[in-house]
Backbone as XML, in Angstrom:
<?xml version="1.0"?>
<chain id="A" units="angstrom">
  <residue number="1" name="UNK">
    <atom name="N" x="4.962" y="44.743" z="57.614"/>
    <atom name="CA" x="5.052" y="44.493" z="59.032"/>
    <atom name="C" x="4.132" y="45.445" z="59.800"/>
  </residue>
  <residue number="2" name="UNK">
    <atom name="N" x="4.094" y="46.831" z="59.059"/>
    <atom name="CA" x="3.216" y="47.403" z="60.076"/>
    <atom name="C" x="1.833" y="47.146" z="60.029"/>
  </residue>
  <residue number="3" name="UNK">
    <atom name="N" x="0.834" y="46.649" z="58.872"/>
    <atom name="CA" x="-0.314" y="46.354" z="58.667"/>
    <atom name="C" x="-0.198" y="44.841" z="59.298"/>
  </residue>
  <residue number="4" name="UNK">
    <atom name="N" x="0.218" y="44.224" z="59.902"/>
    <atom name="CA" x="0.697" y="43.032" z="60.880"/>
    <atom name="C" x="0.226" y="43.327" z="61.611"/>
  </residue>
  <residue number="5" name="UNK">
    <atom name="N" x="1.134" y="44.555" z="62.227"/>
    <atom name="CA" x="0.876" y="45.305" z="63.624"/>
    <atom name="C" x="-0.166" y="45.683" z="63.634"/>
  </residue>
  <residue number="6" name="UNK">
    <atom name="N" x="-0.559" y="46.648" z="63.246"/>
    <atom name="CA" x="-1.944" y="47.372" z="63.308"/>
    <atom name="C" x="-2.785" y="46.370" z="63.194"/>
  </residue>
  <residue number="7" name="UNK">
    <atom name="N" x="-2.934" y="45.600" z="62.600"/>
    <atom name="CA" x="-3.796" y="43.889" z="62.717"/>
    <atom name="C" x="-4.349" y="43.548" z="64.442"/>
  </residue>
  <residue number="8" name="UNK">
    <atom name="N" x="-3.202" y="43.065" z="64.609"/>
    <atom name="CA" x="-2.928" y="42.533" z="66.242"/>
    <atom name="C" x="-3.114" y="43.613" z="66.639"/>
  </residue>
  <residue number="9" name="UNK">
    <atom name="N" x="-3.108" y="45.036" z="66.840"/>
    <atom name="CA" x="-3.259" y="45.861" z="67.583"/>
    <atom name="C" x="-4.881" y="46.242" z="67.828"/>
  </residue>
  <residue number="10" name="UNK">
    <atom name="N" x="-5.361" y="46.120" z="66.661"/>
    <atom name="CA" x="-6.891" y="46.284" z="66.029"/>
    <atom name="C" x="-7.564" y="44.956" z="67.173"/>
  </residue>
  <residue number="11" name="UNK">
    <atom name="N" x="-7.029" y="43.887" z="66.900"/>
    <atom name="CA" x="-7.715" y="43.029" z="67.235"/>
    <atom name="C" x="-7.188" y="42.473" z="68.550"/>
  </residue>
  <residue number="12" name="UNK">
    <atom name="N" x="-6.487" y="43.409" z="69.124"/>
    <atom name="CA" x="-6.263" y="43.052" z="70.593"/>
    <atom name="C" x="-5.436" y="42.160" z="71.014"/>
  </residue>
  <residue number="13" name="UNK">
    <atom name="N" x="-4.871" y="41.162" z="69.970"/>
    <atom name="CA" x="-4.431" y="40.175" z="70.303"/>
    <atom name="C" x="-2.675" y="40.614" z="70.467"/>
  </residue>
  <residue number="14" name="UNK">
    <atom name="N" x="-2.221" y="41.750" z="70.447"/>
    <atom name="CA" x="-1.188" y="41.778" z="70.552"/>
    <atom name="C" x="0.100" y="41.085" z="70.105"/>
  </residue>
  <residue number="15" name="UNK">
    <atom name="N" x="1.123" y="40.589" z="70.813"/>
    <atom name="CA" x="2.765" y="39.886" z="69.983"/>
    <atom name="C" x="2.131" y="38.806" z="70.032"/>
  </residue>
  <residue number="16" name="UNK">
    <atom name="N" x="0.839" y="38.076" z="70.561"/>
    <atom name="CA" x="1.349" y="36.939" z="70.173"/>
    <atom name="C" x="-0.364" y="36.762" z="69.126"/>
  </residue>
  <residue number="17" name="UNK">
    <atom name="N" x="-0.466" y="37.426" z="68.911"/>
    <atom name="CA" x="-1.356" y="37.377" z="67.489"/>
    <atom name="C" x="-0.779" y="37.535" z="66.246"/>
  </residue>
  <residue number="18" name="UNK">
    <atom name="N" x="0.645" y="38.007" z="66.543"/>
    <atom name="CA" x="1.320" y="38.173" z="65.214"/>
    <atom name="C" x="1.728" y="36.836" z="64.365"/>
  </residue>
  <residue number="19" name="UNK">
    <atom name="N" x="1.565" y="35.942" z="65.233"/>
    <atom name="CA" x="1.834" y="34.785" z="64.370"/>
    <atom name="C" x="0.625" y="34.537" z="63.566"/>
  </residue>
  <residue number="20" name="UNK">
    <atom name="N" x="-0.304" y="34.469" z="64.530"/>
    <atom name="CA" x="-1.955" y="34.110" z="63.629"/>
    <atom name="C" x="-2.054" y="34.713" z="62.528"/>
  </residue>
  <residue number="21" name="UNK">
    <atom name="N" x="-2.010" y="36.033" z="62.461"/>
    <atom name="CA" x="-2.107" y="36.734" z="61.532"/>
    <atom name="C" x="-1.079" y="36.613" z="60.285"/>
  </residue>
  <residue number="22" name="UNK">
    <atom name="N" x="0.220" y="36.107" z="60.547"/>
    <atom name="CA" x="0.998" y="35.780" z="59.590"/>
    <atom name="C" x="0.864" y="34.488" z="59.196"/>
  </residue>
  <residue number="23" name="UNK">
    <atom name="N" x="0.306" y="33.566" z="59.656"/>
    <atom name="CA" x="-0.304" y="32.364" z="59.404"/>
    <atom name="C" x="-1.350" y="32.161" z="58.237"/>
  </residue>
  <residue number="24" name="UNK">
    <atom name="N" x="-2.617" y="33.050" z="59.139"/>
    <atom name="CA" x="-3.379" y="33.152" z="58.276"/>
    <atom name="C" x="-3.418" y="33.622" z="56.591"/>
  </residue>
  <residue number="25" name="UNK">
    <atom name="N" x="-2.305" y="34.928" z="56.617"/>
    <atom name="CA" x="-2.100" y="35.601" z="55.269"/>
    <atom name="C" x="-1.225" y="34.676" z="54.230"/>
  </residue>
  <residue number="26" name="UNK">
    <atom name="N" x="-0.377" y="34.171" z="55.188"/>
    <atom name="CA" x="0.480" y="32.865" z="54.036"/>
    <atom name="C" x="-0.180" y="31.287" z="53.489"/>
  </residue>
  <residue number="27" name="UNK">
    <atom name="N" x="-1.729" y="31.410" z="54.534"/>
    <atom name="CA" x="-1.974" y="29.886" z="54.631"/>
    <atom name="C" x="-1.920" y="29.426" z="53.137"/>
  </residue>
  <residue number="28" name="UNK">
    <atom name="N" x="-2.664" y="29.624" z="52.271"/>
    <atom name="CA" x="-2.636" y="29.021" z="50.989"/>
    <atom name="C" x="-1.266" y="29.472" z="49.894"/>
  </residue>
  <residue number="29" name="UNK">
    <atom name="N" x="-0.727" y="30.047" z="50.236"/>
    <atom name="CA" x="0.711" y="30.131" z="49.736"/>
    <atom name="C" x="1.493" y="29.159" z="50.170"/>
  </residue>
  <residue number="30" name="UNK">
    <atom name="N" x="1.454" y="28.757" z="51.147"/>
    <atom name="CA" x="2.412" y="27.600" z="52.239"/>
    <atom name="C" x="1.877" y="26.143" z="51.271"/>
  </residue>
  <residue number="31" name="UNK">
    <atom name="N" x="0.720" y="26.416" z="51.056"/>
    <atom name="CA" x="0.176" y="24.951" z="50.142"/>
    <atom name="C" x="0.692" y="24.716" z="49.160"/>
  </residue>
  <residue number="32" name="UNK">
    <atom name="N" x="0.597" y="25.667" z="48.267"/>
    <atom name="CA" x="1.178" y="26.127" z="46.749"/>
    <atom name="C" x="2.847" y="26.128" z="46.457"/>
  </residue>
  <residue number="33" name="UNK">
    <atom name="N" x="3.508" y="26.215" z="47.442"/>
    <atom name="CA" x="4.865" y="27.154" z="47.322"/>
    <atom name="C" x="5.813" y="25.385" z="47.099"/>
  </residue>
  <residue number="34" name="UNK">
    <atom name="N" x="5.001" y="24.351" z="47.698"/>
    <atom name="CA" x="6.156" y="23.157" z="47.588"/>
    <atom name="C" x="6.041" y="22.682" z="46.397"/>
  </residue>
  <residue number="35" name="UNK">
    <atom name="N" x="5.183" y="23.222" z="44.949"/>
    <atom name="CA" x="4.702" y="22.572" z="43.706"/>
    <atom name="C" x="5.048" y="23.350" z="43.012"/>
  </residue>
  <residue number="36" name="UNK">
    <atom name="N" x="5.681" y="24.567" z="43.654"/>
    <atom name="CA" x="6.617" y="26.049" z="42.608"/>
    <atom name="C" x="8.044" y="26.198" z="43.149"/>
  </residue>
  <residue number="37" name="UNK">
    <atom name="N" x="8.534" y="24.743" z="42.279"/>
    <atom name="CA" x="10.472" y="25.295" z="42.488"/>
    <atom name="C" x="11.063" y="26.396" z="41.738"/>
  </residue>
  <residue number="38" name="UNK">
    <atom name="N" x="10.387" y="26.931" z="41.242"/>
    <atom name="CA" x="10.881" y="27.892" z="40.596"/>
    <atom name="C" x="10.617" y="29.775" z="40.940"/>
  </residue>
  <residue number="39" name="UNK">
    <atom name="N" x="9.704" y="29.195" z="42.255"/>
    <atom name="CA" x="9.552" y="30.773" z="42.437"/>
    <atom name="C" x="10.616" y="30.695" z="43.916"/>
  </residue>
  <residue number="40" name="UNK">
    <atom name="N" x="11.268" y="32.000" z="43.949"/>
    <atom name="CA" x="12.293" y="32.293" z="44.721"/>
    <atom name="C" x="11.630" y="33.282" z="45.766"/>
  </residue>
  <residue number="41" name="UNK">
    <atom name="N" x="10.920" y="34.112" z="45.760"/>
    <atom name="CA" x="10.319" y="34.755" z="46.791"/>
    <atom name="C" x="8.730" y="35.111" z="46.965"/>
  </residue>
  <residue number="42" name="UNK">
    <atom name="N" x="8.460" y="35.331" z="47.806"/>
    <atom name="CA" x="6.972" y="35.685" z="48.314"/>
    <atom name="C" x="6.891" y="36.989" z="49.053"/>
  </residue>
  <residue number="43" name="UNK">
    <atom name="N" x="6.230" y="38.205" z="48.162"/>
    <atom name="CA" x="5.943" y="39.202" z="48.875"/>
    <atom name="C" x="4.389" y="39.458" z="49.214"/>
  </residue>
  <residue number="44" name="UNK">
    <atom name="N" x="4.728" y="39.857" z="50.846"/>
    <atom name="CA" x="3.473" y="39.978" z="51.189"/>
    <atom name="C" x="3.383" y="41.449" z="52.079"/>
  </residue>
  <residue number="45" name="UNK">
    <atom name="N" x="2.333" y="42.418" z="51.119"/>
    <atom name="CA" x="1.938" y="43.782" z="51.199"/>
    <atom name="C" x="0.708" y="43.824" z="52.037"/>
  </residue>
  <residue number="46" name="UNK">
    <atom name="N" x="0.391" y="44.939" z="52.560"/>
    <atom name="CA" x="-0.534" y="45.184" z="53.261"/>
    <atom name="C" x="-1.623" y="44.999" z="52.732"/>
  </residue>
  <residue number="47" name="UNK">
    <atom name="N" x="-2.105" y="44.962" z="51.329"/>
    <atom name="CA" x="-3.254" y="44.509" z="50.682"/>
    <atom name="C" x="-3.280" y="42.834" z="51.246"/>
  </residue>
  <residue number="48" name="UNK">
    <atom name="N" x="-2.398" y="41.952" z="51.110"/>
    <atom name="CA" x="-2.234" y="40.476" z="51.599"/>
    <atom name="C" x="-2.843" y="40.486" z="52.408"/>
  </residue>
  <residue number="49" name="UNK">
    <atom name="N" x="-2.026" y="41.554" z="53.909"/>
    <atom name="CA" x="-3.090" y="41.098" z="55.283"/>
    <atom name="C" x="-4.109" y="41.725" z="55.479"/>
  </residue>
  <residue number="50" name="UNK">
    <atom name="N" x="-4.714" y="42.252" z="54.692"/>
    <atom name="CA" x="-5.867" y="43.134" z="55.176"/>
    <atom name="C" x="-6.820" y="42.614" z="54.354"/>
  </residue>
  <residue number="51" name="UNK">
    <atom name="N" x="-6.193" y="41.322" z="53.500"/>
    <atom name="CA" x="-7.463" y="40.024" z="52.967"/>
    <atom name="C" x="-7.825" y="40.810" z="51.009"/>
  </residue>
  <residue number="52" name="UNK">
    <atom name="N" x="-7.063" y="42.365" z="50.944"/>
    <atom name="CA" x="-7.636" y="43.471" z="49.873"/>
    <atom name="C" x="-6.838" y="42.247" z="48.716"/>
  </residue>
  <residue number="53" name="UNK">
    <atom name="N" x="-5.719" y="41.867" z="48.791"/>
    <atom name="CA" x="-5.029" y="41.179" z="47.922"/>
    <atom name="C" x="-4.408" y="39.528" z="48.236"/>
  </residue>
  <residue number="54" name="UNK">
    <atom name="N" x="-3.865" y="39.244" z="47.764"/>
    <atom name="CA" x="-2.828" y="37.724" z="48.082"/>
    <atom name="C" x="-1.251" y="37.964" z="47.640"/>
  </residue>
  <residue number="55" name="UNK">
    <atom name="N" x="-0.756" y="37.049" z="48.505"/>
    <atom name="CA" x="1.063" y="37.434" z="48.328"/>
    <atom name="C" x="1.025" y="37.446" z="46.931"/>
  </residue>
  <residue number="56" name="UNK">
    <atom name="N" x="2.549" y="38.126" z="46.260"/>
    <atom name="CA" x="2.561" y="37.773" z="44.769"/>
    <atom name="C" x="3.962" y="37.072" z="44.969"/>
  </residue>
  <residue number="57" name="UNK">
    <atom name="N" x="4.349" y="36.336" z="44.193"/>
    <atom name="CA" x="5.512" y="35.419" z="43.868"/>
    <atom name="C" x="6.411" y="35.748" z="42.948"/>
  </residue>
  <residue number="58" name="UNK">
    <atom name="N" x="7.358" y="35.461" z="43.572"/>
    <atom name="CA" x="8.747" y="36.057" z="42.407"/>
    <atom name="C" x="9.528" y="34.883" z="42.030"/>
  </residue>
  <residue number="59" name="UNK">
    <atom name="N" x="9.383" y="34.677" z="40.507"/>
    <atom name="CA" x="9.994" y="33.563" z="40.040"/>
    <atom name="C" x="11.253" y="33.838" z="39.742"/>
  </residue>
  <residue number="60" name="UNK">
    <atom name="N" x="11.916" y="32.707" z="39.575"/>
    <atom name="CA" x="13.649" y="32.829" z="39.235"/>
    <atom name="C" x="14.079" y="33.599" z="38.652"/>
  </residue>
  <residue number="61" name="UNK">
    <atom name="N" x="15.690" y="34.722" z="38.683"/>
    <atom name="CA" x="15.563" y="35.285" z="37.625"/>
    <atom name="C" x="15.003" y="36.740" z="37.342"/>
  </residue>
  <residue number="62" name="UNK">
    <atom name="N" x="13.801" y="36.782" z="38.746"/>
    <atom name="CA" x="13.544" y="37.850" z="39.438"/>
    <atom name="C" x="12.734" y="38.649" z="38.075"/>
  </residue>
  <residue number="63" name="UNK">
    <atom name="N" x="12.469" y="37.939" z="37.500"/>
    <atom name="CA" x="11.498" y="38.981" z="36.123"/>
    <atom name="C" x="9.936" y="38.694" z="36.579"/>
  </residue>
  <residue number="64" name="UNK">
    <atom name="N" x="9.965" y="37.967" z="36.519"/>
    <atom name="CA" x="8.176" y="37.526" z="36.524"/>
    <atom name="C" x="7.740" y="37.538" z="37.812"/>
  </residue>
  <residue number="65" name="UNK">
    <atom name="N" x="7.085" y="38.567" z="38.080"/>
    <atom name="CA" x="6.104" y="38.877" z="39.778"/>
    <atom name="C" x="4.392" y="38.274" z="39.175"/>
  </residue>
  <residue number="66" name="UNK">
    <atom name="N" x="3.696" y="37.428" z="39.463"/>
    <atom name="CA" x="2.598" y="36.653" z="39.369"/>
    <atom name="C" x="2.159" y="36.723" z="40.876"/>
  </residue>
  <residue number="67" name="UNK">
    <atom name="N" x="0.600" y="37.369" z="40.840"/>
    <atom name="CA" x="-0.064" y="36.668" z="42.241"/>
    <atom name="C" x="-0.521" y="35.503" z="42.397"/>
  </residue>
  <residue number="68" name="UNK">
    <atom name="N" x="-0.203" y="34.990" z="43.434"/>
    <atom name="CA" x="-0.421" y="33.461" z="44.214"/>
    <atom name="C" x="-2.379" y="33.590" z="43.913"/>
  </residue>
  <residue number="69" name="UNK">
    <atom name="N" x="-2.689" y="32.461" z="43.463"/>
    <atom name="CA" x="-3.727" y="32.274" z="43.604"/>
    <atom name="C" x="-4.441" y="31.839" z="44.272"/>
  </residue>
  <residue number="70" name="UNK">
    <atom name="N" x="-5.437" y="32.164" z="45.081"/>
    <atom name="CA" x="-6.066" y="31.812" z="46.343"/>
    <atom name="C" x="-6.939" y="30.767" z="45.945"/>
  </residue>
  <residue number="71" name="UNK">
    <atom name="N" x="-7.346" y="29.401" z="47.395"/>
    <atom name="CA" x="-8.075" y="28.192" z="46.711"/>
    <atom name="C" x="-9.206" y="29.289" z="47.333"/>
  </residue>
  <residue number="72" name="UNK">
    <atom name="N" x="-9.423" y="30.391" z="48.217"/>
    <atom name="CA" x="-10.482" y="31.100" z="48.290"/>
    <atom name="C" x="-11.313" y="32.219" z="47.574"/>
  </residue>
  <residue number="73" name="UNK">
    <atom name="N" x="-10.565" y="31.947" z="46.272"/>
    <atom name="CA" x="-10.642" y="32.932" z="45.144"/>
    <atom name="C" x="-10.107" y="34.380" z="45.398"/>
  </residue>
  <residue number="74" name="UNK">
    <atom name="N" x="-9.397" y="34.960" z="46.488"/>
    <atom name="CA" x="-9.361" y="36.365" z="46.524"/>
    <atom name="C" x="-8.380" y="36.616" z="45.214"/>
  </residue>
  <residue number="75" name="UNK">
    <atom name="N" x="-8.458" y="37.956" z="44.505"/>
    <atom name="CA" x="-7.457" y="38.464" z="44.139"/>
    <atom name="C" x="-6.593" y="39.782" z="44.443"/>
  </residue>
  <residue number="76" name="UNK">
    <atom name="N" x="-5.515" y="40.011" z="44.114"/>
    <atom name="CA" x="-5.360" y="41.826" z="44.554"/>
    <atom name="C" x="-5.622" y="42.025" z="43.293"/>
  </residue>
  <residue number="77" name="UNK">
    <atom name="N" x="-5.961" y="43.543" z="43.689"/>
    <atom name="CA" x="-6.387" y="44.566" z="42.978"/>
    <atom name="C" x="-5.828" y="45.014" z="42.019"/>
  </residue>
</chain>
């Protein structure tokens, strides 16, 4: 949340850039996530919004953390 903030703060756009910015960091996860019933959560770290990484996904069961793969190729680190 705070690399959110500091986002919108950076870029001026303030509370209501916080959506953009959370938009933007989930967009290709939001694509992916209705073809994975089996993953139960999506964490998204400051590497996510700062473009350094992509959310990683937590499948059922809570063992297996896998990063979401971007159709823009990013990976984290």
């Amino acid at each position: 949340m705070r690399a959110i903030a500091a986002t919108a703060i950076r870029q001026g756009t303030g509370a209501r850039g916080l959506r953009a910015i959370i938009e933007r960091t989930l967009q290709d996860t939001m694509f992916q996530l209705p073809s994975m019933p089996d993953v139960t959560q999506v964490i998204v770290d400051k590497a996510s919004v700062t473009g350094a990484g992509v959310p990683k996904m937590v499948r059922s069961g809570g063992v297996d953390t896998q990063e979401m793969r971007s159709v823009r190729g990013r990976r984290a680190a």
